[in-house]
C-alpha positions as CSV (number, residue, x, y, z in Angstrom):
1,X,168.3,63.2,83.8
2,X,167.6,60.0,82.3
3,X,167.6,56.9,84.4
4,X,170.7,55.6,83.5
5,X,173.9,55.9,85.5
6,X,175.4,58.8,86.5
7,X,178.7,59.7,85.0
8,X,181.6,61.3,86.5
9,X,180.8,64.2,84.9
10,X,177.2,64.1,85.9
11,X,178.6,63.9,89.6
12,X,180.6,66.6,89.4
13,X,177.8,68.4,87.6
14,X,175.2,67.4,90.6
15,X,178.5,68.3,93.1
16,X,179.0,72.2,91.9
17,X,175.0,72.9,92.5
18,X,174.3,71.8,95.8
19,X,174.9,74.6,97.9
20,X,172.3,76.1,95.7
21,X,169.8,73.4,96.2
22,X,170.3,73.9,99.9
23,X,169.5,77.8,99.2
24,X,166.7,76.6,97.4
25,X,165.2,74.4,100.3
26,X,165.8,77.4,102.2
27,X,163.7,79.4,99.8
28,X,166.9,82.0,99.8
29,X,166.2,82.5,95.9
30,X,168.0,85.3,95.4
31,X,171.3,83.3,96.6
32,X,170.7,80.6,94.9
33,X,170.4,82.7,91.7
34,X,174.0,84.1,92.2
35,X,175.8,80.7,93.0
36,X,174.1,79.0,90.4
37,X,175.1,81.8,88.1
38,X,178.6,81.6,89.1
39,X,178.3,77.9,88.5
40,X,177.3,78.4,85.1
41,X,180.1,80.6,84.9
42,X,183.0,78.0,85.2
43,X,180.8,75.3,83.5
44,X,178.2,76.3,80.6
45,X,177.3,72.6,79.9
46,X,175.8,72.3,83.5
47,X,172.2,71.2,83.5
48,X,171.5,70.6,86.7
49,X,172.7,74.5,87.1
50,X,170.2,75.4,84.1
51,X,167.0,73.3,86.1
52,X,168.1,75.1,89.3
53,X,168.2,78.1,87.9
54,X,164.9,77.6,86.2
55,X,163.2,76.6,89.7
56,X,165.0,79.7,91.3
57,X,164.1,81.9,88.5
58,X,160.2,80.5,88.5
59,X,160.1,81.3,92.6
60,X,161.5,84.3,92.2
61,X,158.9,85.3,89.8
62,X,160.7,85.8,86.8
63,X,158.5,83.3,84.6
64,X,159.7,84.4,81.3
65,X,163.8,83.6,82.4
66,X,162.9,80.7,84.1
67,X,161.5,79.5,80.7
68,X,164.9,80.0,79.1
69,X,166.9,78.3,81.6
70,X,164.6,75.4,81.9
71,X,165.1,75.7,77.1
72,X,169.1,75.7,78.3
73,X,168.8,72.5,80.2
74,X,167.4,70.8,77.7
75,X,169.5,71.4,74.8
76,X,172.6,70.2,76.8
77,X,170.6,67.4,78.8
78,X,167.6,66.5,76.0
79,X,166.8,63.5,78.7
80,X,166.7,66.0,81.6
81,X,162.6,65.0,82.0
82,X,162.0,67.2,85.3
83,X,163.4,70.3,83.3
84,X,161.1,68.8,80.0
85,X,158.2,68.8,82.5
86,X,159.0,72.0,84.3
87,X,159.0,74.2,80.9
88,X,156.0,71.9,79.7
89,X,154.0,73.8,83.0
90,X,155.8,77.3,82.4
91,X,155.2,77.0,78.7
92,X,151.3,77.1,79.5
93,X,151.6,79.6,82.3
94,X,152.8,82.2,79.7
95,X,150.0,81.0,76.9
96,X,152.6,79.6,74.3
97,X,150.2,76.4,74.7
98,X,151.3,75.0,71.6
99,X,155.4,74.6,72.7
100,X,153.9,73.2,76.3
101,X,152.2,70.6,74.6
102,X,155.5,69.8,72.3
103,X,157.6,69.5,75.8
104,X,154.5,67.7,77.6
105,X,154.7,65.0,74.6
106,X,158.6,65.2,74.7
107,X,158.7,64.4,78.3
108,X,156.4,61.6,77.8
109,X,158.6,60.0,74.9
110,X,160.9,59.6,77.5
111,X,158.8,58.4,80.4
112,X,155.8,57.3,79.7
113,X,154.2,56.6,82.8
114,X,155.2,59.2,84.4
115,X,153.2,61.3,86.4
116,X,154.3,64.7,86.2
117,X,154.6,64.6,82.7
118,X,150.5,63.1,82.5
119,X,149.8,66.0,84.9
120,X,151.6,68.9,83.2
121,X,150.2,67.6,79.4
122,X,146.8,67.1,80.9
123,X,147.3,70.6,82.1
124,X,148.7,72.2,78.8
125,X,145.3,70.3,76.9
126,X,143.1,71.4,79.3
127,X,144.6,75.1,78.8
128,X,144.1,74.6,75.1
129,X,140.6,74.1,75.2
130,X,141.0,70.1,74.5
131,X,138.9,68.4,76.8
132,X,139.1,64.8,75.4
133,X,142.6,65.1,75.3
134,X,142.8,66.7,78.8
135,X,140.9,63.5,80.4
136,X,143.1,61.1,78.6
137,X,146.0,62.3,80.3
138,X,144.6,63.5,83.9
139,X,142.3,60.2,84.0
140,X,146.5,58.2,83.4
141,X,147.8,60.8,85.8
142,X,145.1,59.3,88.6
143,X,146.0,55.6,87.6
144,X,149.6,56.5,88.3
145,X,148.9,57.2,92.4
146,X,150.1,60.6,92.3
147,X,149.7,62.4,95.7
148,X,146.6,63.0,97.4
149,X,146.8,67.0,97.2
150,X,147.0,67.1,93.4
151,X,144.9,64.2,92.9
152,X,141.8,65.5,94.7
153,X,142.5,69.0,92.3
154,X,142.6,66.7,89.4
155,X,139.2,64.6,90.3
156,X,137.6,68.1,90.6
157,X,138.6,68.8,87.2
158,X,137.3,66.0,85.9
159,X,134.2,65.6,87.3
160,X,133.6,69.4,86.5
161,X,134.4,68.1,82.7
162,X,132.2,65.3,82.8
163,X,129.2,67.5,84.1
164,X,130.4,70.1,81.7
165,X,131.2,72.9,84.0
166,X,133.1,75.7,83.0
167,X,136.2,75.4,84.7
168,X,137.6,77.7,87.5
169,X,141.4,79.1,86.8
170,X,144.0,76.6,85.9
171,X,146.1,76.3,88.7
172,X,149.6,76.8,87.9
């Protein structure tokens, strides 16, 4: 969500999932699916359940479902930028590179500095074959101190850009 303050609703929302984020953390998927299901259930306007479900869905392997929930979570939570982000990087995973760069540039409407979205749009540009635009956003991801795993992966990308490289698989 946004970062404004939480509602009553949005704490009741954020209440009925966290058994399921606690199945999550335990990489019990397969649970998680069924309670946030049931969640979704008594509440179709939950967005937290629709992100979970997406991340559950995504482990799971079901990359295709995942990309709907993660679509569900944002048409009843358009600020929901981790759920923005998350179909930005599942968007490009199944090719439609066109719709992640759409969610890559929505999430960044929203948060401009932020590094996830940098990373996932850099991502989605570089998938697209846009190079220039793919430094832009990497080179903004770096000046945003991400964390050191996924910064040394992104300074290998760009130096293998700068010395015109062909680039290894994407990594998801």
């Amino acid at each position: 969500m946004s970062e404004k303050a939480l509602t009553p609703r949005d704490h009741a929302h954020w209440d009925s999932v966290e058994e399921a984020i606690e199945l999550l953390h335990e990489e019990r998927y397969r649970e998680a699916l069924s309670v946030l299901r049931d969640v979704l259930r008594e509440d179709s306007k939950n967005p937290y359940a629709y992100f979970f479900l997406g991340q559950a869905l995504f482990e799971s392997g079901e990359i295709e479902t995942a990309r709907d929930a993660y679509r569900a979570c944002v048409l009843v939570a358009p600020d929901h930028l981790g759920a923005r982000i998350a179909l930005c990087h599942v968007l490009r995973q199944l090719g439609d590179l066109k719709q992640a760069i759409i969610e890559g540039n929505q999430a960044l409407d929203r948060a401009p500095a932020d590094a996830d979205a940098l990373y996932a749009l850099g991502m989605a540009y570089l998938a697209r074959g846009d190079d220039a635009a793919a430094r832009r956003h990497l080179e903004a991801f770096l000046e945003a101190s991400p964390e050191f795993e996924v910064a040394t992966e992104v300074r290998g990308i760009l130096s293998d850009l700068a010395n015109g490289k062909p680039l290894k698989a994407l990594p998801s």
